[in-house]
Backbone and ligand atoms as CSV (ligand in chain L), in Angstrom:
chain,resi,resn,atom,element,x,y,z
A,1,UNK,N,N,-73.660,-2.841,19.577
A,1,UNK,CA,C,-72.354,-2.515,18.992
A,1,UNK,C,C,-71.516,-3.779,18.941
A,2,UNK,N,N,-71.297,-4.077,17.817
A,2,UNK,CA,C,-70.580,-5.469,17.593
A,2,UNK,C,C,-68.672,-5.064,16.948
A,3,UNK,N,N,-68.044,-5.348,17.942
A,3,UNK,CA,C,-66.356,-5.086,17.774
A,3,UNK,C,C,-66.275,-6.670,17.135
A,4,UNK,N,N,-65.644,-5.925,15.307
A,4,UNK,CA,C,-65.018,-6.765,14.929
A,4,UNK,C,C,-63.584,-7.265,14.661
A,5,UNK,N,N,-63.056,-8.088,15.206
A,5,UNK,CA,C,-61.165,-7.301,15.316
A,5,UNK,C,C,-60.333,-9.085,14.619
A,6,UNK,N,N,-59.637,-8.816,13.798
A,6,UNK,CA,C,-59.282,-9.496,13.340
A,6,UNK,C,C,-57.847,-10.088,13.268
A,7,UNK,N,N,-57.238,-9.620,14.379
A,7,UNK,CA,C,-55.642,-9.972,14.819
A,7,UNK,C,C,-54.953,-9.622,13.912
A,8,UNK,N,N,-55.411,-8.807,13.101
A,8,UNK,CA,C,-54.118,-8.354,12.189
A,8,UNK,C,C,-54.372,-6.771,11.558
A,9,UNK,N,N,-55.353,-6.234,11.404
A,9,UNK,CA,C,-55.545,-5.074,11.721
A,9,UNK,C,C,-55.203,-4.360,13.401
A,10,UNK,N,N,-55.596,-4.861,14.305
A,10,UNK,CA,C,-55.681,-4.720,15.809
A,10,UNK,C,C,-55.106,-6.075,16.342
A,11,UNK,N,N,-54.166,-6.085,17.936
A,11,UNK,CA,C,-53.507,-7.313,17.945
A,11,UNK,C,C,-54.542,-7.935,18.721
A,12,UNK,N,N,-55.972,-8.225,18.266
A,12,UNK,CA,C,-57.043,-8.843,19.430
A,12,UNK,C,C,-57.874,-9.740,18.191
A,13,UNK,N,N,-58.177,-11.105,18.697
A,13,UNK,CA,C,-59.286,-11.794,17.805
A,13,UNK,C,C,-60.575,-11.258,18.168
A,14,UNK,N,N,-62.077,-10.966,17.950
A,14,UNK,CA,C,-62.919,-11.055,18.265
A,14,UNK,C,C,-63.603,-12.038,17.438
A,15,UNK,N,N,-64.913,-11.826,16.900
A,15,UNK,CA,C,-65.807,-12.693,16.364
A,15,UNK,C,C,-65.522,-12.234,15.070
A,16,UNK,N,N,-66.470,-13.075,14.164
A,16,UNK,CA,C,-66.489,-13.148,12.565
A,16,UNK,C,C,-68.116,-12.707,11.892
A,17,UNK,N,N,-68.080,-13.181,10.584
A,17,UNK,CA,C,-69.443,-13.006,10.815
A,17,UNK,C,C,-70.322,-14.127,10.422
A,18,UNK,N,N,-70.290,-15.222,10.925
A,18,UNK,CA,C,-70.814,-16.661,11.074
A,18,UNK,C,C,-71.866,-15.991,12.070
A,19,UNK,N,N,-70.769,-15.814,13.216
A,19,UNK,CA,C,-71.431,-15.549,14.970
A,19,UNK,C,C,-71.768,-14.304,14.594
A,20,UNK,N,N,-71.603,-13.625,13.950
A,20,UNK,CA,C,-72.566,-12.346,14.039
A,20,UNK,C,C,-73.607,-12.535,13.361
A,21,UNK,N,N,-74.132,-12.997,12.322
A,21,UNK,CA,C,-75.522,-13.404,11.825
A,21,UNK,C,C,-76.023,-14.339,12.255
A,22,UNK,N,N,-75.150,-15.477,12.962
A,22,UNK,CA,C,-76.092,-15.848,14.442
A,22,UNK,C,C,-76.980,-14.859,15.058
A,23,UNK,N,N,-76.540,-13.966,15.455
A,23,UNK,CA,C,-76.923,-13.025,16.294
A,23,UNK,C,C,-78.583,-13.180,16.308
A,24,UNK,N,N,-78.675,-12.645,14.890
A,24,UNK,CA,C,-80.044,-12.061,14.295
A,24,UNK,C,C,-81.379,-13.290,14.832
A,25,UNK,N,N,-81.035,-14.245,15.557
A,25,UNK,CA,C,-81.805,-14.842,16.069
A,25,UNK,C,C,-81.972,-15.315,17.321
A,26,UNK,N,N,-81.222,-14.211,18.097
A,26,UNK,CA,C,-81.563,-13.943,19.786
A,26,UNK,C,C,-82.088,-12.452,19.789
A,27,UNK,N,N,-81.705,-11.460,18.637
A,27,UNK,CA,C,-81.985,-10.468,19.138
A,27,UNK,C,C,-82.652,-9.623,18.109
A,28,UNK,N,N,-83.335,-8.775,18.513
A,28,UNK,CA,C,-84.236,-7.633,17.322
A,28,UNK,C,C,-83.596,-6.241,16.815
A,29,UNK,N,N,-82.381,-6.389,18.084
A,29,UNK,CA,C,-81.769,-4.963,18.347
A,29,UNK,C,C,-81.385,-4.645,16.607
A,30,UNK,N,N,-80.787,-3.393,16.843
A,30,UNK,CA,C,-80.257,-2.962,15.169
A,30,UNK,C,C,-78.586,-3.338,15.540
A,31,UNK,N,N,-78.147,-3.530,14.733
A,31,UNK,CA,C,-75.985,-4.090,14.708
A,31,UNK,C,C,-75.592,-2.716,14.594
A,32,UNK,N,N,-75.007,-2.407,15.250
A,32,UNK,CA,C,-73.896,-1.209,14.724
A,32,UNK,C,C,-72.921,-1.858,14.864
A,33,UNK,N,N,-72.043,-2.500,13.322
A,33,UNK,CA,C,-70.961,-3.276,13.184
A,33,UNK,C,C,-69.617,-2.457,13.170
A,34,UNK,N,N,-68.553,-2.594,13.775
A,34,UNK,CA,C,-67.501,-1.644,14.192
A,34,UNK,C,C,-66.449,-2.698,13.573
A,35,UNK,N,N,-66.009,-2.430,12.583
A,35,UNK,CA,C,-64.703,-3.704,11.377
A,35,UNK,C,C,-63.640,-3.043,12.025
A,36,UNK,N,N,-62.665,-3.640,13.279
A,36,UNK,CA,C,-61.387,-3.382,13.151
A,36,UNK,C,C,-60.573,-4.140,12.291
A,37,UNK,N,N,-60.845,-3.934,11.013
A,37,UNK,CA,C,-59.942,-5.155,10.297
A,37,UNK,C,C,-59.425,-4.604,9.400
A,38,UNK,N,N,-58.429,-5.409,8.321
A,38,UNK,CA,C,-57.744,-5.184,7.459
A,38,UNK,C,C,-58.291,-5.299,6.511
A,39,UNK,N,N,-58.733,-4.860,5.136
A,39,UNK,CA,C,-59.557,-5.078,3.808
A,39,UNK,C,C,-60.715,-4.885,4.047
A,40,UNK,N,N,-61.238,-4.110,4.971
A,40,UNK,CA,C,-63.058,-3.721,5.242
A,40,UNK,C,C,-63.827,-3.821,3.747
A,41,UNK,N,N,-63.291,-3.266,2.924
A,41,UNK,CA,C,-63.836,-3.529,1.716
A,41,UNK,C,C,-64.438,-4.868,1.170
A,42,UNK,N,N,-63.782,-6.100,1.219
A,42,UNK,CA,C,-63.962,-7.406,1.192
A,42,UNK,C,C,-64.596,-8.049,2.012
A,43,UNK,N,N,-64.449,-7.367,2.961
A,43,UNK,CA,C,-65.765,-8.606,4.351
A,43,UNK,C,C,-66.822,-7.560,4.625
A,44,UNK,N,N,-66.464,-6.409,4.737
A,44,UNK,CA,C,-67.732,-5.578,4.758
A,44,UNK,C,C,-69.686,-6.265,4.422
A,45,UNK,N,N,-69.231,-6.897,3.269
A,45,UNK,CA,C,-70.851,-7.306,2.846
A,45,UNK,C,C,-70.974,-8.729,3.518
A,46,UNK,N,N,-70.360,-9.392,4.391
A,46,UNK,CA,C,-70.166,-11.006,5.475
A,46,UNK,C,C,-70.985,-10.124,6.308
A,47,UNK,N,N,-71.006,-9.110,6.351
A,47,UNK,CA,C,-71.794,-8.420,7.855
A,47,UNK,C,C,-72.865,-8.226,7.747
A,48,UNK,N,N,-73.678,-8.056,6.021
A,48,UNK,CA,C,-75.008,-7.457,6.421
A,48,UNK,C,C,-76.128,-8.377,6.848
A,49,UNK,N,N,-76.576,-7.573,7.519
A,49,UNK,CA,C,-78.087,-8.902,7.748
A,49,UNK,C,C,-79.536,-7.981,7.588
A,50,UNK,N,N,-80.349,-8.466,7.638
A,50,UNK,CA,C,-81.451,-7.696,7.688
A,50,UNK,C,C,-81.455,-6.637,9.022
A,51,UNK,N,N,-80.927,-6.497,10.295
A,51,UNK,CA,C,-80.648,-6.206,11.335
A,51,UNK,C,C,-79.467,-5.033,11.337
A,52,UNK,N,N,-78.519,-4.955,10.991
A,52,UNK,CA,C,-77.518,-4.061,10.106
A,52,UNK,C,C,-77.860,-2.863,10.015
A,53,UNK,N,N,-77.728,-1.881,11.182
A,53,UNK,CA,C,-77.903,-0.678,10.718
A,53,UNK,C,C,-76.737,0.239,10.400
A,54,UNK,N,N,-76.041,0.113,11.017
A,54,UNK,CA,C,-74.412,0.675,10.554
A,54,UNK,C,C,-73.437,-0.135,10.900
A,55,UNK,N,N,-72.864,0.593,9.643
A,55,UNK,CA,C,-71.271,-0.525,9.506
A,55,UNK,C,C,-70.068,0.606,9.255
A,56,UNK,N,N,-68.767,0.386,10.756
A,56,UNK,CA,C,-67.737,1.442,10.715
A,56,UNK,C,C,-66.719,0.355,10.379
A,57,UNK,N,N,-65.971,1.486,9.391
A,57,UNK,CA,C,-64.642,1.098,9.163
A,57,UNK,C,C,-63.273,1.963,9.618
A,58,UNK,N,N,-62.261,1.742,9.351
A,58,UNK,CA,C,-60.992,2.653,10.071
A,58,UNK,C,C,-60.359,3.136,8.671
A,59,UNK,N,N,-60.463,4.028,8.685
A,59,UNK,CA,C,-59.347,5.083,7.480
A,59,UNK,C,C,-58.421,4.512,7.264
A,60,UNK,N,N,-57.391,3.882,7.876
A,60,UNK,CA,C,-56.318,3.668,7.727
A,60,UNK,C,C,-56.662,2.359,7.163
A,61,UNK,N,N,-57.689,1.388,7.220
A,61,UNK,CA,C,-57.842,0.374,6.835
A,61,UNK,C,C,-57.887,0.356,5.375
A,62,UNK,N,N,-58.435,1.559,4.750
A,62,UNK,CA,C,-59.204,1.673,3.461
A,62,UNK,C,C,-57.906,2.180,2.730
A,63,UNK,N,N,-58.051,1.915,1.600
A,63,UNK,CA,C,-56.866,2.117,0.371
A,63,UNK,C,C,-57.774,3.424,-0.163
A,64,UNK,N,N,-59.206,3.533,-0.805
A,64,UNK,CA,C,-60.159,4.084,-0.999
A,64,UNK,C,C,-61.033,4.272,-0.048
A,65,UNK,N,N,-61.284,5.808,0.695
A,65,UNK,CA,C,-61.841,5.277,1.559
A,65,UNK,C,C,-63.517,5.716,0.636
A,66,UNK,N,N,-63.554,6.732,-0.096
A,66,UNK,CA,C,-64.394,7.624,-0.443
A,66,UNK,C,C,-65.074,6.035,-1.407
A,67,UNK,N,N,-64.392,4.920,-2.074
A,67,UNK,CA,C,-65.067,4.169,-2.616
A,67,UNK,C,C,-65.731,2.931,-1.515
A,68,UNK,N,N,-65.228,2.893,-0.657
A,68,UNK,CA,C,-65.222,1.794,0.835
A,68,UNK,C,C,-66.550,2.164,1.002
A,69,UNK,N,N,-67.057,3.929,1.862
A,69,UNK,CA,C,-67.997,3.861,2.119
A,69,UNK,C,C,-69.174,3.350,1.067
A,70,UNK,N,N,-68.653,4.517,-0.207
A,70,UNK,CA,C,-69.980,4.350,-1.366
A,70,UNK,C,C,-70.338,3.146,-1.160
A,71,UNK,N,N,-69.410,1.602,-1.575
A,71,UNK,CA,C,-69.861,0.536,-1.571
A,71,UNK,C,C,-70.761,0.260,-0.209
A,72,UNK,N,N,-70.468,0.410,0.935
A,72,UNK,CA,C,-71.284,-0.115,2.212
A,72,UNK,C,C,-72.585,0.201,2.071
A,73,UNK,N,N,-72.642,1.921,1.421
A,73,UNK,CA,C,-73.943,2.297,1.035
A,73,UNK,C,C,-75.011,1.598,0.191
A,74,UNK,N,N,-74.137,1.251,-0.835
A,74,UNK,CA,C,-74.911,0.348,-1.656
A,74,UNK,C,C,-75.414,-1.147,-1.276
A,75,UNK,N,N,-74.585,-1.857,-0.652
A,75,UNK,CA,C,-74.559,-2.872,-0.296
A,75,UNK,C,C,-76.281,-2.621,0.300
A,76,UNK,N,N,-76.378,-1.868,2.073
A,76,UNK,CA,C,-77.661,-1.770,2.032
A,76,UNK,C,C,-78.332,-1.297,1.455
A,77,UNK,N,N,-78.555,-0.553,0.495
A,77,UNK,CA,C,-79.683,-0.374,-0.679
A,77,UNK,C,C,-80.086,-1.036,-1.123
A,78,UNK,N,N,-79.370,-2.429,-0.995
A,78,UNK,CA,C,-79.754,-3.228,-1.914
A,78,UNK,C,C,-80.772,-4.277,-0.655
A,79,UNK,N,N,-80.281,-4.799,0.125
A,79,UNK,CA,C,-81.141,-4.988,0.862
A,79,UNK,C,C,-82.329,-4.601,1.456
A,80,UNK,N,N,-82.397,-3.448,1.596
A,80,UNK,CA,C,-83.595,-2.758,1.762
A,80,UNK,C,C,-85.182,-3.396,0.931
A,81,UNK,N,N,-84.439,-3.058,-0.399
A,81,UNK,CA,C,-85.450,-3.325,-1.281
A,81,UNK,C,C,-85.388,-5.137,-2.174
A,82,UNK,N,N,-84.721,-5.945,-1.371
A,82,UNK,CA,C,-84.510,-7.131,-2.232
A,82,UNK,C,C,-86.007,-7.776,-2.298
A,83,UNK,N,N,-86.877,-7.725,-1.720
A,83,UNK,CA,C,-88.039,-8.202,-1.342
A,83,UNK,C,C,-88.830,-7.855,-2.389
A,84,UNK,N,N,-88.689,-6.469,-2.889
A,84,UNK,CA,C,-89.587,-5.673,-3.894
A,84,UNK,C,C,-88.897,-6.355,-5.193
A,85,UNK,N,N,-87.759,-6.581,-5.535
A,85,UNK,CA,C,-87.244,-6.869,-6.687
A,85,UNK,C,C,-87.504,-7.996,-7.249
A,86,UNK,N,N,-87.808,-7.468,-8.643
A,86,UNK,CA,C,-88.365,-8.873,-9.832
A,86,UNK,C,C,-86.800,-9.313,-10.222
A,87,UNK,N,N,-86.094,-8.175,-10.415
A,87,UNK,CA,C,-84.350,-8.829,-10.939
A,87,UNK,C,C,-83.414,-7.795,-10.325
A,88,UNK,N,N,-82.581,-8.385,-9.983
A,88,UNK,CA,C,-81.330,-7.184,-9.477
A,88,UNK,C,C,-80.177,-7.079,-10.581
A,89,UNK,N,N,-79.715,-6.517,-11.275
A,89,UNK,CA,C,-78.749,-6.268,-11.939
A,89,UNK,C,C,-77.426,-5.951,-11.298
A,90,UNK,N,N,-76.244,-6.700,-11.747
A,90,UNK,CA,C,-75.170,-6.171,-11.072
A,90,UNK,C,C,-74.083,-5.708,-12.353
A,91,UNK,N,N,-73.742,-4.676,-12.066
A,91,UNK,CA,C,-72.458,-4.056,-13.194
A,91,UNK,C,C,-71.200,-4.701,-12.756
A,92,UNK,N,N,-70.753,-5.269,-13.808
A,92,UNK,CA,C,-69.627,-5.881,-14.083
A,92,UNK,C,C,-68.624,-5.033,-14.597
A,93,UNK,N,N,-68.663,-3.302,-15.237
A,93,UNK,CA,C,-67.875,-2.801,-15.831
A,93,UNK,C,C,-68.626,-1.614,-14.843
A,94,UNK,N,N,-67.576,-0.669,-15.198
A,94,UNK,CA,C,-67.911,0.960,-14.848
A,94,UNK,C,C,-68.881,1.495,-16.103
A,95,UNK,N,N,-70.560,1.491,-15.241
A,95,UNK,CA,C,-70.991,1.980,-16.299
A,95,UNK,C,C,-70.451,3.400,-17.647
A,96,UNK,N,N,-70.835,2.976,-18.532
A,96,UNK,CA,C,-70.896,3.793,-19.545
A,96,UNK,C,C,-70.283,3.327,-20.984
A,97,UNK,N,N,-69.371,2.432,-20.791
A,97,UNK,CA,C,-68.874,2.109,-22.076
A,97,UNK,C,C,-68.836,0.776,-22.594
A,98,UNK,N,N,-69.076,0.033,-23.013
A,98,UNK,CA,C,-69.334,-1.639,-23.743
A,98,UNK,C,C,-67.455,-1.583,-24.174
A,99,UNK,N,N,-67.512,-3.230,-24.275
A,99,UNK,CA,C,-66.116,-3.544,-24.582
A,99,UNK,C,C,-64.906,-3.267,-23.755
A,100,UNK,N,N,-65.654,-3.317,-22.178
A,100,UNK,CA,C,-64.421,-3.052,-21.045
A,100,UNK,C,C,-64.475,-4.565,-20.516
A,101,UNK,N,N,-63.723,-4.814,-19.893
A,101,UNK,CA,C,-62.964,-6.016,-19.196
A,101,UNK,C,C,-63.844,-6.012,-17.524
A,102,UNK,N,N,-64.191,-6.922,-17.116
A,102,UNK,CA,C,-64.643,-7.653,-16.109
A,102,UNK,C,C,-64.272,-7.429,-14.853
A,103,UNK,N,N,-65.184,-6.879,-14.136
A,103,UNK,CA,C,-64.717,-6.142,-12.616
A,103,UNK,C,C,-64.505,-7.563,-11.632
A,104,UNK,N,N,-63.615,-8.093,-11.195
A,104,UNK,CA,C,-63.706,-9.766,-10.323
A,104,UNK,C,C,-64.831,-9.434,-8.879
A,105,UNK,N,N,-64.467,-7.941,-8.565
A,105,UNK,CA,C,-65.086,-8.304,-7.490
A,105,UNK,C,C,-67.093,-8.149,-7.420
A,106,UNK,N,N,-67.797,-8.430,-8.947
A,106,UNK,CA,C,-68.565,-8.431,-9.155
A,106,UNK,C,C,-69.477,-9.882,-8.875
A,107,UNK,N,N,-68.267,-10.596,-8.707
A,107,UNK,CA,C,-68.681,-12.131,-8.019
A,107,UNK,C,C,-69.128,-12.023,-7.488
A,108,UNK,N,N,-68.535,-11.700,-5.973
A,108,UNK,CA,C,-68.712,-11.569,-4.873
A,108,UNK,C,C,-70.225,-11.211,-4.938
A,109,UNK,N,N,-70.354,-9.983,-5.127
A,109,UNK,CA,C,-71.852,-9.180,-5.449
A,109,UNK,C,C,-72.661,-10.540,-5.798
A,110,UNK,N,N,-72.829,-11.205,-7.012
A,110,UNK,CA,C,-73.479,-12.186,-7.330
A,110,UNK,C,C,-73.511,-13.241,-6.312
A,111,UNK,N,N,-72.556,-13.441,-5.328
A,111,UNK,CA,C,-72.942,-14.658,-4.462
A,111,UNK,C,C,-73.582,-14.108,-3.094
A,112,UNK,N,N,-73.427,-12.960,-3.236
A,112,UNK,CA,C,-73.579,-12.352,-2.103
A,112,UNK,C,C,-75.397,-12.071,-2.050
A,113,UNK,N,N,-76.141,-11.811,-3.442
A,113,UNK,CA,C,-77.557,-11.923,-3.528
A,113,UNK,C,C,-77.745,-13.163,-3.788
A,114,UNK,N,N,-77.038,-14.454,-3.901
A,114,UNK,CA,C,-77.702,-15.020,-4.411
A,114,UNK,C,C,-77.740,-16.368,-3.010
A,115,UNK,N,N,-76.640,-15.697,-1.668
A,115,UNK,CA,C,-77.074,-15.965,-0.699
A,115,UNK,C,C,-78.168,-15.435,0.070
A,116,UNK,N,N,-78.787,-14.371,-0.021
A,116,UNK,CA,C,-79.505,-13.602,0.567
A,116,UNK,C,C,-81.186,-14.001,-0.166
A,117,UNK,N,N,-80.874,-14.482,-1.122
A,117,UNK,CA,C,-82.109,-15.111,-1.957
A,117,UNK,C,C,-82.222,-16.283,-1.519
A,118,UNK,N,N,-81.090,-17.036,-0.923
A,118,UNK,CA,C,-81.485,-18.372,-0.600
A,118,UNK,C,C,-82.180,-18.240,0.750
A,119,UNK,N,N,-81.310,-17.150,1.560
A,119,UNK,CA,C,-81.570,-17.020,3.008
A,119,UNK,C,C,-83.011,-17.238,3.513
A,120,UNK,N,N,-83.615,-15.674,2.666
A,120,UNK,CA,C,-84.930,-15.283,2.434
A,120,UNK,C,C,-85.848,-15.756,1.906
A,121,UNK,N,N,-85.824,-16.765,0.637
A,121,UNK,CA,C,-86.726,-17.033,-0.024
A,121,UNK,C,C,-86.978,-15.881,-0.597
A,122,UNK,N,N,-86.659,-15.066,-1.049
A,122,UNK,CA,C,-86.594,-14.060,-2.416
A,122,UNK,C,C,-86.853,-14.619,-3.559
A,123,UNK,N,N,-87.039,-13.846,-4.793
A,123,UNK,CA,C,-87.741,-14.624,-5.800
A,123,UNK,C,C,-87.349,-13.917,-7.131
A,124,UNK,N,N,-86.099,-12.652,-6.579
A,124,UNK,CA,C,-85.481,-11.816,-7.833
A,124,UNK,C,C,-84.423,-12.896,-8.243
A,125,UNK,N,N,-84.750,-12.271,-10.186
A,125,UNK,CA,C,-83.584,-12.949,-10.845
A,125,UNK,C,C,-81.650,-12.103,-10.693
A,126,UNK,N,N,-81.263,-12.532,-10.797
A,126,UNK,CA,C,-79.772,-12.160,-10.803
A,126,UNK,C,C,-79.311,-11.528,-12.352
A,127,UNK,N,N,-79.218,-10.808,-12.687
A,127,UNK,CA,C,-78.608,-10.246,-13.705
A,127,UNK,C,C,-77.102,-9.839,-14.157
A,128,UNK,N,N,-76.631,-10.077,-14.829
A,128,UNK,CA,C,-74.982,-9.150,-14.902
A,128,UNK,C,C,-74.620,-8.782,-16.312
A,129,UNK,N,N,-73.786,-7.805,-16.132
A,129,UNK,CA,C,-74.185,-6.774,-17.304
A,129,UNK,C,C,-72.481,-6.614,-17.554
A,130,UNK,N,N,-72.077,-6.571,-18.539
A,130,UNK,CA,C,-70.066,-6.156,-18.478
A,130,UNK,C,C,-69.540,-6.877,-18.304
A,131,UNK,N,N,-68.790,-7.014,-19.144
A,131,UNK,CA,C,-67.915,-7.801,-19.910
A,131,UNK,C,C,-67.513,-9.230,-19.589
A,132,UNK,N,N,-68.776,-9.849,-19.650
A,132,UNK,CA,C,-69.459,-11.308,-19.975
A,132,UNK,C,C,-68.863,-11.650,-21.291
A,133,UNK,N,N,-68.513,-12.943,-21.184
A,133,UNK,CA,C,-67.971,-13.157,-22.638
A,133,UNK,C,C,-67.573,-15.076,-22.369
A,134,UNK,N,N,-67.326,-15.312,-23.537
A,134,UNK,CA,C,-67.092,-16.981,-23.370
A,134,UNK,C,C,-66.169,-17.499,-22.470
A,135,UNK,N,N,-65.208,-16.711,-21.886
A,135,UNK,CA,C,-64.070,-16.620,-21.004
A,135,UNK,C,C,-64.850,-16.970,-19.771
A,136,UNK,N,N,-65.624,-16.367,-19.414
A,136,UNK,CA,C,-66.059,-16.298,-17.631
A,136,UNK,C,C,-67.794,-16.804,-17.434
A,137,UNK,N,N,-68.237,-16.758,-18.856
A,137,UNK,CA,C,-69.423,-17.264,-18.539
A,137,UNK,C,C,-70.063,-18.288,-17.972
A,138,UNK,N,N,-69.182,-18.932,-17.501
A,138,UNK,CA,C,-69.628,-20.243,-16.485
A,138,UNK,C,C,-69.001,-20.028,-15.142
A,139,UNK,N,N,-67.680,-19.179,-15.466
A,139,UNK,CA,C,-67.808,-19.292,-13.398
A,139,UNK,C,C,-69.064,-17.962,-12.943
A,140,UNK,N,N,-69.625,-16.860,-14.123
A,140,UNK,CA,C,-70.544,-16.299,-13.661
A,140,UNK,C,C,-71.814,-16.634,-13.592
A,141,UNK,N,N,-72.339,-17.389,-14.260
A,141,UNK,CA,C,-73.535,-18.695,-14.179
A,141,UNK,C,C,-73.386,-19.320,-12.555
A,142,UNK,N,N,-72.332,-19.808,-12.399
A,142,UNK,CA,C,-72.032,-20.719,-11.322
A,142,UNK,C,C,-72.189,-19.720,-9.696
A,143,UNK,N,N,-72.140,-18.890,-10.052
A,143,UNK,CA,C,-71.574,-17.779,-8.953
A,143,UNK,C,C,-73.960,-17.499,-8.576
A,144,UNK,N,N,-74.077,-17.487,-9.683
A,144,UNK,CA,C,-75.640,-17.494,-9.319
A,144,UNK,C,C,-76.823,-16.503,-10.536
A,145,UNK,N,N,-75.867,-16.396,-11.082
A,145,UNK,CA,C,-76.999,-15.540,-12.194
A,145,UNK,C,C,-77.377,-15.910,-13.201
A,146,UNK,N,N,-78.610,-15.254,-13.518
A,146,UNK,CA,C,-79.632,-15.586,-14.046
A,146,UNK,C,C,-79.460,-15.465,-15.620
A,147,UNK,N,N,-79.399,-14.133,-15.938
A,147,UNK,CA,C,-79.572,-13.837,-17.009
A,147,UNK,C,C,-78.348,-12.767,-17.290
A,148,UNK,N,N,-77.336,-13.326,-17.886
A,148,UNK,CA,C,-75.962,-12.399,-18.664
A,148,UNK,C,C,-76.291,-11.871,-19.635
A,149,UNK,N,N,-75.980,-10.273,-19.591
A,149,UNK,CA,C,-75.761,-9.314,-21.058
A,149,UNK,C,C,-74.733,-9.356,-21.514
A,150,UNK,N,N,-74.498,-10.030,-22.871
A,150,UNK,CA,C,-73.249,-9.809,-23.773
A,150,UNK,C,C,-73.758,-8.956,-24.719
A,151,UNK,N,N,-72.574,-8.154,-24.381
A,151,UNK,CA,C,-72.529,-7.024,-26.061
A,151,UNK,C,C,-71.597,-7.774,-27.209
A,152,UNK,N,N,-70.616,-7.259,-26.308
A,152,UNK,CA,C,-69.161,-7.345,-27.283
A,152,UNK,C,C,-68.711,-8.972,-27.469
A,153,UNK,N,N,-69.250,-9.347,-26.986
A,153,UNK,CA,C,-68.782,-11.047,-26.909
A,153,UNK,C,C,-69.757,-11.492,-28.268
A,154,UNK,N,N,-71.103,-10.771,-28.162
A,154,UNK,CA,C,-71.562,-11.813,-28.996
A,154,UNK,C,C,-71.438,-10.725,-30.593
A,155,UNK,N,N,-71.718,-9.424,-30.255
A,155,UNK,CA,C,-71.582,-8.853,-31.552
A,155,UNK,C,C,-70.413,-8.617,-32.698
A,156,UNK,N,N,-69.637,-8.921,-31.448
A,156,UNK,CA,C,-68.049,-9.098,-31.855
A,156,UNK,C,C,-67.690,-10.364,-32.416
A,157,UNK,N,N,-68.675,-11.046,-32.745
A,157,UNK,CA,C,-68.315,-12.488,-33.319
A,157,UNK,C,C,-68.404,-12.605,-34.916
A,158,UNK,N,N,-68.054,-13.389,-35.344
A,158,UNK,CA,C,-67.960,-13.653,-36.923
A,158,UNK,C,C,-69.411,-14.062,-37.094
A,159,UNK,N,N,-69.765,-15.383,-36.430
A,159,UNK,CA,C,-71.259,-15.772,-36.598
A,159,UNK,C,C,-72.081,-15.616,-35.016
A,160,UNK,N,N,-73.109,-14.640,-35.056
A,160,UNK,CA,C,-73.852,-13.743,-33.741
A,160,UNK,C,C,-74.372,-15.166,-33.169
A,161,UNK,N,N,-75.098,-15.708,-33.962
A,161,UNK,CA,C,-76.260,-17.200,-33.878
A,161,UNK,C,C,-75.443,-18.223,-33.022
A,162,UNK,N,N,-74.117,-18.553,-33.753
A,162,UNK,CA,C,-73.243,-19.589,-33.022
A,162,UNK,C,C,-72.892,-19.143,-31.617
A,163,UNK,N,N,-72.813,-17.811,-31.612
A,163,UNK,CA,C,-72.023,-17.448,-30.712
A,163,UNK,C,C,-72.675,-17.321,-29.015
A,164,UNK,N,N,-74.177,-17.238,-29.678
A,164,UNK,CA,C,-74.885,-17.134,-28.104
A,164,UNK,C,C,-75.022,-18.290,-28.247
A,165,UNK,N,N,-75.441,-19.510,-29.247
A,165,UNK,CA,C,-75.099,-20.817,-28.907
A,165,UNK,C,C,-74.491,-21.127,-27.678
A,166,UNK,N,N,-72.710,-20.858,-27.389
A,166,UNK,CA,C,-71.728,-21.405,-26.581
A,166,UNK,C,C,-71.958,-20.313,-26.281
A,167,UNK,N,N,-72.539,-19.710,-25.634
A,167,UNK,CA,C,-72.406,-18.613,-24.299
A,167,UNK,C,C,-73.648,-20.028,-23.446
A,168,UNK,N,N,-74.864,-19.716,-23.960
A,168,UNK,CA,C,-76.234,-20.520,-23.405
A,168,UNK,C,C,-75.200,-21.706,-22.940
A,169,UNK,N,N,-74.617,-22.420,-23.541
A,169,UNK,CA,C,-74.645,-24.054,-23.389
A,169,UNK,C,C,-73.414,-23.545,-22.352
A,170,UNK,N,N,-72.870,-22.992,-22.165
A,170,UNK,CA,C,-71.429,-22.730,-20.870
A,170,UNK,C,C,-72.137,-22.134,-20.062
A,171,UNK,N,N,-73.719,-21.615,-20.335
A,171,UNK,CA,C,-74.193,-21.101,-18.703
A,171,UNK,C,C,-74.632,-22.554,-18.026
A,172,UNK,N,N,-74.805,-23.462,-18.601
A,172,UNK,CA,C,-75.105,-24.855,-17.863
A,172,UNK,C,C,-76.397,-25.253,-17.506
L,1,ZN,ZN,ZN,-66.301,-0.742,18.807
């Protein structure tokens, strides 16, 4: 059981998660990570490790809590199976509709496999899907992915040909 307390959720410092994925190489045990912190949502995925079996957060911490957990859920799903994966795809929009605007905290997601690929030696490509466009296509290149889906960026163009031109040449 690892108390995480961050002097401003709770008035106590504990550890981070530098020293907690230290961990994973004194011990075999499973983490039951306990976030007394503020924004669990945002550091939540600093915690996972291969070792990571549960991760608590505080209600009062969560703005959403019903979206807080979903995400934690996912987060390990995704680990579970990163080993098996030829490409991971990450949604950048709420699936279902083309021509929506760019979720930011889809970065994160992208650096977040594309640390876990470095960690591991993994060998999946990075994918991102929503609302990619000439605007962001290089800090999302940069962030670690592989291969961007543009819809609306490129079909939405006067000339299609030119247009993945300067998407390709801004992925770098
Ligand atoms: Zn605790």
């Amino acid at each position: 059981h690892v108390d995480v307390m961050d002097g401003h959720f709770v008035p106590n410092i504990t550890i981070g998660p530098a020293v907690m994925k230290s961990l994973v190489r004194w011990t075999s045990m499973p983490f039951d990570v306990h976030l007394m912190i503020s924004d669990p949502d945002k550091y939540a995925p600093l915690f996972v490790t291969p070792q990571t079996e549960f991760i608590t957060v505080h209600a009062e911490a969560c703005t959403h809590l019903h979206r807080t957990l979903q995400s934690i859920r996912a987060l390990s799903a995704v680990e579970y199976v990163a080993d098996l994966a030829d490409l991971i795809l990450v949604m950048s929009v709420n699936p279902g509709f083309g021509g929506q605007s760019f979720i930011p905290s889809a970065l994160e997601k992208v650096q977040r496999l594309a640390d876990l690929r470095a960690e591991k030696g993994y060998t999946f490509e990075i994918e991102i899907d929503g609302g990619v466009g000439l605007g962001n296509i290089a800090e999302v290149s940069a962030a670690g992915v592989d291969i961007a889906v543009a819809g609306s960026a490129v079909y939405g163009a006067e000339d299609v040909g030119q247009r993945v031109k300067e998407l390709v040449a801004r992925m770098g």
